[in-house]
C-alpha positions in Angstrom: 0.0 0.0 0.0 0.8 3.4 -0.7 2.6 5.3 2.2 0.4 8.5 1.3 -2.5 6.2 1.4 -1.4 4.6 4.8 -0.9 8.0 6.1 -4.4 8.9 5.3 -5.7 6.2 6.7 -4.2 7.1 10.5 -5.0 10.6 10.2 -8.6 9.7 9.5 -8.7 7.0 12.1 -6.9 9.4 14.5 -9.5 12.2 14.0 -12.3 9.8 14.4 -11.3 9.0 17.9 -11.4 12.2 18.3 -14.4 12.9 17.5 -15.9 10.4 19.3 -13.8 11.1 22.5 -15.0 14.5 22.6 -18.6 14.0 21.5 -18.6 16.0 18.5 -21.3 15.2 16.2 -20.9 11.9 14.2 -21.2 13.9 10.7 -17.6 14.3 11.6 -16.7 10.7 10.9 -18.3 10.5 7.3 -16.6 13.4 6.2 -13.2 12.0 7.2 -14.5 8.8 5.3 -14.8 10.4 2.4 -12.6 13.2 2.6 -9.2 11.7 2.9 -6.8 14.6 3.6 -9.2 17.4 2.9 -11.7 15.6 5.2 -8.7 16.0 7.8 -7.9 19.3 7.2 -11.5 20.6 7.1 -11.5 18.4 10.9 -8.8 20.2 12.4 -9.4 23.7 11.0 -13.3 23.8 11.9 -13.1 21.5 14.9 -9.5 21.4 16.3 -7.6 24.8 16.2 -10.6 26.7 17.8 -10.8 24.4 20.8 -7.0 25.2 21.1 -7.1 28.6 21.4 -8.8 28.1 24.8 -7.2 24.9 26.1 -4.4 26.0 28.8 -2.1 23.3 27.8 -2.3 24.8 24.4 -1.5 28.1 24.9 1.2 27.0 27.5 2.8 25.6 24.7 2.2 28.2 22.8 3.6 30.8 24.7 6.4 28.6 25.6 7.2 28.7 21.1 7.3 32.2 21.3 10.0 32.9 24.2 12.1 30.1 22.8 11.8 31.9 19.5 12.1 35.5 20.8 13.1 35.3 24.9 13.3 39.1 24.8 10.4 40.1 24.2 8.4 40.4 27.4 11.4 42.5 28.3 11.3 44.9 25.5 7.6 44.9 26.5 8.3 46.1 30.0 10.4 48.9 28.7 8.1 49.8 26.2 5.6 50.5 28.9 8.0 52.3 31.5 9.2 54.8 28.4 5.2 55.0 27.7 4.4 55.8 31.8 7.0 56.3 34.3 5.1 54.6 36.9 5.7 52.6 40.2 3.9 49.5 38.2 5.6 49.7 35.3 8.8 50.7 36.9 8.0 47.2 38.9 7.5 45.1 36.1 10.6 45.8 34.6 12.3 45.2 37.4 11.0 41.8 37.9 11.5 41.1 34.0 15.4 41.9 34.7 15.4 39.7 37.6 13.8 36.7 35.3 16.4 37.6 32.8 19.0 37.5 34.9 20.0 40.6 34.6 20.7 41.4 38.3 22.4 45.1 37.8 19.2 46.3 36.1 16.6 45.1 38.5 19.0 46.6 41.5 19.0 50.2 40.3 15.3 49.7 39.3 14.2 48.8 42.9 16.4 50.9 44.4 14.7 54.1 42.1 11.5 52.4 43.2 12.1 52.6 46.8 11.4 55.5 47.9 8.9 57.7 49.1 5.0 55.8 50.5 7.0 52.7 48.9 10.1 53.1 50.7 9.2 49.9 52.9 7.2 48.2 50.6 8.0 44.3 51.2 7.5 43.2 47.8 9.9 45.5 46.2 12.7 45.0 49.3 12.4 41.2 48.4 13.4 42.0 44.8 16.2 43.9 45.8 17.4 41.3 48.2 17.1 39.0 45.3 19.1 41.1 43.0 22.0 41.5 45.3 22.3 37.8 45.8 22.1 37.5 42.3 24.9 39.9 42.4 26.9 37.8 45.0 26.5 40.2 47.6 24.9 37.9 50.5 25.5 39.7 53.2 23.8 43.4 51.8 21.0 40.6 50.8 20.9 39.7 54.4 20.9 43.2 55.8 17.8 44.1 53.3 15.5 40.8 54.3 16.4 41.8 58.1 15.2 45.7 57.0 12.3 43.8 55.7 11.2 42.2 58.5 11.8 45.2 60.7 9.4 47.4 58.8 6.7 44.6 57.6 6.6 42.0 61.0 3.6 40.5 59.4 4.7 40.2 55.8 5.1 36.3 55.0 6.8 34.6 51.8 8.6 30.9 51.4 10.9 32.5 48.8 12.2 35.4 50.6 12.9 32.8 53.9 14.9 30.1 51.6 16.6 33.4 49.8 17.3 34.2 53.8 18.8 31.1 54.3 20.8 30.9 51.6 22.0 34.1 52.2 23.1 33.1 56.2 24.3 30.7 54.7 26.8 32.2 51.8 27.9 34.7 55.1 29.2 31.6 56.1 27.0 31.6 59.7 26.2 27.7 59.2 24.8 27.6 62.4 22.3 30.1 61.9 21.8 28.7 58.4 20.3 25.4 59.6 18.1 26.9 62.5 16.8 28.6 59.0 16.8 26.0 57.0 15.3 23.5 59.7 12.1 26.2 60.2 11.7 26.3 56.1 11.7 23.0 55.5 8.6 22.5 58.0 5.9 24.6 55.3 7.8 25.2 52.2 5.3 24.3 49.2 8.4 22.2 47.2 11.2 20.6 47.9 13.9 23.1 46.3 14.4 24.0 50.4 15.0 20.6 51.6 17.2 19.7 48.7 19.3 22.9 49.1 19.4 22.2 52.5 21.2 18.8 52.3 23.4 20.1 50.1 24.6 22.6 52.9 24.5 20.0 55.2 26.5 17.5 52.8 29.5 20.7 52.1 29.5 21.1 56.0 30.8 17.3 55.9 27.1 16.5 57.6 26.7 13.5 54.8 24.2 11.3 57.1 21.9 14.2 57.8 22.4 15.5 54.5 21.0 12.1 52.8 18.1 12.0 55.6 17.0 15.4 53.7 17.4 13.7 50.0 15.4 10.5 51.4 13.0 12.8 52.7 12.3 14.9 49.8 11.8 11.5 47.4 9.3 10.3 49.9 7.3 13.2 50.2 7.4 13.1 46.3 6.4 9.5 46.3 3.3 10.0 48.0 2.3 13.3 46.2 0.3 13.4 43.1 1.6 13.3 39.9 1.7 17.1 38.9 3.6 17.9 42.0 6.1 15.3 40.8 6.2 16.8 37.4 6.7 20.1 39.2 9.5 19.2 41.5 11.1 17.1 39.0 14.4 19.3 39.1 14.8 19.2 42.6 14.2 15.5 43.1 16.7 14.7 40.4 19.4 16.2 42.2 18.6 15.0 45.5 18.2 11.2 43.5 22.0 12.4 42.0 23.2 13.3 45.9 22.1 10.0 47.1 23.9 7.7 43.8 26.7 10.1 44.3 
């Protein structure tokens, strides 16, 4: 037989299931049938595409296309709107855009512009800031800004800005007070990036039986969890499944 003809063949029989899978009329299937190709196409342009424009996985991987193609241009987005409006939002955005990008210099001297007056002590832009100095490899300024934090916002809660704290104890090199940090985070942290990086401090402090009691941990937890949390954590429990083999 014919490859184009096989070909055919499984389209059509593919689009039928579909059809029947998500209960579209059954007029579908006879003009697959007799359609052949254009029967498929006709299927997938009337039937398909629209009902991909509002499926989330679709336009996840959509969107994920277009930054692989152009990774720039939420960025040039975010500057587009700050030249547009100079405003605390915008101003904002961008910064958080250079922080995504890596681009740690950037999002510093935005946040630091952005800090000042009624948003002097505002928690969400100190956290950036912290986070851009650490991405700077200044740990204990990123220290000095979480404990600023804290002081002015005593109520002001976030599982990312208390691992960035730890990790910033413990790049002072104050391991002591880095796992009294780590050993509170670990308790509520939604993931397991905390309990990984943890035993990897614990395995550098020479600590390799506590530091594999972390690793062991983190699978377990994993284990038991559904499967999107696995799929979600997948990076984290790779490299505490790479500790253990190690």
């Amino acid at each position: 037989m014919h490859p184009l003809i096989v070909l055919s063949v499984l389209l059509q029989i593919g689009c039928a299931v579909h059809v029947v899978r998500t209960g579209r009329p059954l007029y579908w299937i006879f003009i697959l049938l007799i359609g052949s190709y254009i029967g498929v196409l006709i299927y997938l342009v009337a039937a398909v595409l629209p009902d991909m424009r509002h499926s989330p996985g679709a336009n996840r991987i959509a969107r994920n296309a277009r930054d692989a193609i152009d990774p720039g241009r939420h960025r040039r987005r975010a500057e587009r709107q700050l030249e547009i409006a100079d405003t605390q939002d915008n101003r904002r955005r961008l910064a958080e855009q250079a922080l995504h990008d890596g681009d740690y210099a950037q999002a510093d001297a935005l946040y630091d512009k952005a800090l000042s007056g009624l948003y002097a002590t505002d928690p969400t832009l100190m956290l950036g800031r912290a986070q851009a100095q650490f991405g700077l490899g200044r740990p204990e300024r990123t220290r000095e800004i979480l404990n600023a934090l804290i002081a002015a916002n005593p109520d002001f809660r976030s599982a990312e800005g208390h691992l960035l704290y730890a990790r910033a104890v413990e790049a002072c090199g104050d391991h002591a007070a880095a796992v009294e940090e780590y050993e509170a985070l670990v308790q509520g942290y939604p993931g397991e990036e905390a309990r990984v990086r943890y035993g990897q401090m614990l395995e550098r402090m020479g600590e390799r039986e506590r530091a594999e009691a972390q690793f062991r941990e983190a699978l377990r937890r994993a284990d038991l969890a559904p499967a999107h949390y696995r799929r979600a954590q997948r990076e984290w429990l790779q490299v505490a499944r790479n500790a253990l083999r190690a």
